[in-house]
C-alpha positions in Angstrom: -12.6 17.8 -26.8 -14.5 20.9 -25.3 -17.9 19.5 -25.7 -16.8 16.3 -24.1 -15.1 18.3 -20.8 -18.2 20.5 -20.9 -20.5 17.1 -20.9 -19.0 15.5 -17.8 -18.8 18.2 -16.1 -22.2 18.9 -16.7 -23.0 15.4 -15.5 -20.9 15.2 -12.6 -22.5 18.8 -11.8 -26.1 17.3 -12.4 -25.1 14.1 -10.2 -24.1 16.3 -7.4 -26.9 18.4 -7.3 -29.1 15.4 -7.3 -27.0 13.7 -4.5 -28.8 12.7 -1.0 -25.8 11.1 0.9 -26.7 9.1 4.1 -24.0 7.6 6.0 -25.2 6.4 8.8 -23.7 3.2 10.3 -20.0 4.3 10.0 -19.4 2.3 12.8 -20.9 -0.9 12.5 -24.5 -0.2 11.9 -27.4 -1.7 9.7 -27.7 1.6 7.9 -29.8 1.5 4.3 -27.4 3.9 2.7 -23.7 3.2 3.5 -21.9 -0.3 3.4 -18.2 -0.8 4.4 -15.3 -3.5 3.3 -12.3 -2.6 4.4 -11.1 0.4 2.6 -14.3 1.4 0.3 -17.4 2.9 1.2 -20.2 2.7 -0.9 -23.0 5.5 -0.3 -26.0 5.4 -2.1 -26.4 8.5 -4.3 -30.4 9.1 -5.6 -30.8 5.3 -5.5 -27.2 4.7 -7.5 -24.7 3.2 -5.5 -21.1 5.1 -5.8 -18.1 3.5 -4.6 -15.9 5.9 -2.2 -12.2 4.1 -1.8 -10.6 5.3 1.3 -6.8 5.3 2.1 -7.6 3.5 5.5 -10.5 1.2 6.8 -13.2 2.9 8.7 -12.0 0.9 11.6 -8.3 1.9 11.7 -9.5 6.1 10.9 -11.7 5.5 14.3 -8.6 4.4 16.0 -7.1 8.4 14.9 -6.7 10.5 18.3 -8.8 13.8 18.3 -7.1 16.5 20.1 -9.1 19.9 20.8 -11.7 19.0 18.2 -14.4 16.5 17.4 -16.2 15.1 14.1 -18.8 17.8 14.6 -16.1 20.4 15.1 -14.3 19.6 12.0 -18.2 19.2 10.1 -19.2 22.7 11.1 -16.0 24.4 10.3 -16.6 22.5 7.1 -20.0 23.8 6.5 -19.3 27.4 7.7 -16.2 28.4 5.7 -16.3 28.8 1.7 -12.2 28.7 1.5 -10.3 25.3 2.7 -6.6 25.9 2.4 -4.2 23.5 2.6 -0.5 23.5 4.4 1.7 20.7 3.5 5.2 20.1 3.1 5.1 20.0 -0.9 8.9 18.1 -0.6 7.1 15.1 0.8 7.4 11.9 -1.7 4.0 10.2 -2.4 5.6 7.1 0.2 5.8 10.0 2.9 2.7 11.0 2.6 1.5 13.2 -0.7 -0.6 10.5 -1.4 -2.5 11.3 1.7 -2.5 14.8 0.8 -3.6 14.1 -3.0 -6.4 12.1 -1.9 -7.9 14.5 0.8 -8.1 17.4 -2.1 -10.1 15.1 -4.6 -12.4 13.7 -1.4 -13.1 17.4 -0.4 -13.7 18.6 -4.3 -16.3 15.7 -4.4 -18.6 17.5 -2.1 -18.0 20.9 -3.8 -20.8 20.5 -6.2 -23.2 20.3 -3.0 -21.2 22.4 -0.8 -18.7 25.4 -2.8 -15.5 25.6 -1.3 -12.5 27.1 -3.2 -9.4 24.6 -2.1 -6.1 26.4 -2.1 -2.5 25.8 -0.7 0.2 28.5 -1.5 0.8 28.4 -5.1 -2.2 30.4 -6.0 -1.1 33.3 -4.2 1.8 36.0 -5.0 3.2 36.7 -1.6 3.2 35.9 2.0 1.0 38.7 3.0 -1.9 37.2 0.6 -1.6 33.5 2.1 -2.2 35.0 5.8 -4.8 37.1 4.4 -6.5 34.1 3.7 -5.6 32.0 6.3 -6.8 34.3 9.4 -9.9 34.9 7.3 -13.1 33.8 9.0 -13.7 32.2 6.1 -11.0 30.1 6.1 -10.8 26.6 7.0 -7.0 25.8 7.4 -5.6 22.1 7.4 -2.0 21.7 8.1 -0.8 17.8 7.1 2.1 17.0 8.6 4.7 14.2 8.9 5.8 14.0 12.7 6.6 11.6 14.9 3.3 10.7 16.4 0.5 8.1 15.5 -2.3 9.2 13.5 -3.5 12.7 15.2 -5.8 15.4 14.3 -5.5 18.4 16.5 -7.5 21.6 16.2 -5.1 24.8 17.1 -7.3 28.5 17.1 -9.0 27.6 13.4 -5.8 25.1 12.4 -6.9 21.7 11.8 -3.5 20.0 11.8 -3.6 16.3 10.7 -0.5 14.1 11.2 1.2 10.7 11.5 4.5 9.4 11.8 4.5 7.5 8.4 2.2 7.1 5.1 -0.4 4.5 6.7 -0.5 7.2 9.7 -1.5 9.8 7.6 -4.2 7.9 5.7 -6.0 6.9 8.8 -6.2 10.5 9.8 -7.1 11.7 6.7 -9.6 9.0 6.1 -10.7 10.0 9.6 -11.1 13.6 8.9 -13.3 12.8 5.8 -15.9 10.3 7.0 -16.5 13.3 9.9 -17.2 15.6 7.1 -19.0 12.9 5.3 -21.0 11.2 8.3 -21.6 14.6 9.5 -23.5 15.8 6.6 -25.9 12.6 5.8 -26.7 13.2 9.2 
């Protein structure tokens, strides 16, 4: 059972390092290495082509409101930090948005072969003191996903990337939005 952990992580490892990601025509374009349909992406990978599901259609994550920040705001934070740690509500049910918080950890660890980023939220830490450590770090890249009361959002407070939505659809169209930044943003 080791050997068999050991060889796909060594292949996903080996398919990471080898990727060359190029998304360009996110929004609408002709571009050689990124198609949409509805809620995939498919980005070719060193001539293979992955399929990347998203939670929302590329269209409906444009449609998220950007407060304080941009896509190249959230990118370089992205690119500039080595810690990403996450704030969430972890009483949510998957229908109020844990989905949407699942699926933004796994999209984020996708890239981590390429670009190393130890992703946290508070249960790796012993006290309070530890998680602000970390989260006034410079290092740190903090999202906050809330529930509230507004359509999808994602605000930018000090080094607080807060993403948020009044329901589970919401919530996917700014996460989705938050990832094709980071994604567009780096095949770029």
């Amino acid at each position: 059972m080791k050997k068999l952990l050991i060889s796909i992580i060594f292949m996903v490892l080996m398919i990471s390092l080898s990727m060359c990601i190029n998304i360009k025509g996110i929004n609408g374009g002709t571009g050689d290495h990124i198609t949409n349909s509805d809620n995939t992406i498919y980005l070719n990978i060193s001539g293979n082509i992955t399929e990347l599901p998203l939670r929302a259609s590329v269209e409906e994550a444009l449609s998220t409101e950007l407060i304080n920040t941009s896509d190249s705001d959230i990118l370089r934070h992205y690119l500039n930090t080595k810690i990403i740690y996450l704030e969430y509500n972890r009483s949510l049910s998957p229908k109020e948005g844990m989905v949407s918080i699942i699926d933004l950890s796994m999209k984020l660890g996708f890239l981590n072969p390429i670009y190393p980023h130890e992703i946290v939220d508070d249960s790796v830490f012993n006290n309070k003191s530890e998680i602000e450590r970390v989260k006034n770090s410079n290092i740190t890249m903090v999202i906050k996903i809330i529930r509230s009361n507004s359509t999808a959002k994602i605000s930018k407070i000090n080094r607080t990337f807060i993403i948020e939505g009044n329901s589970l659809k919401e919530l996917d169209k700014a996460e989705t939005r938050f990832i094709l930044a980071i994604y567009r943003g780096i095949a770029e």
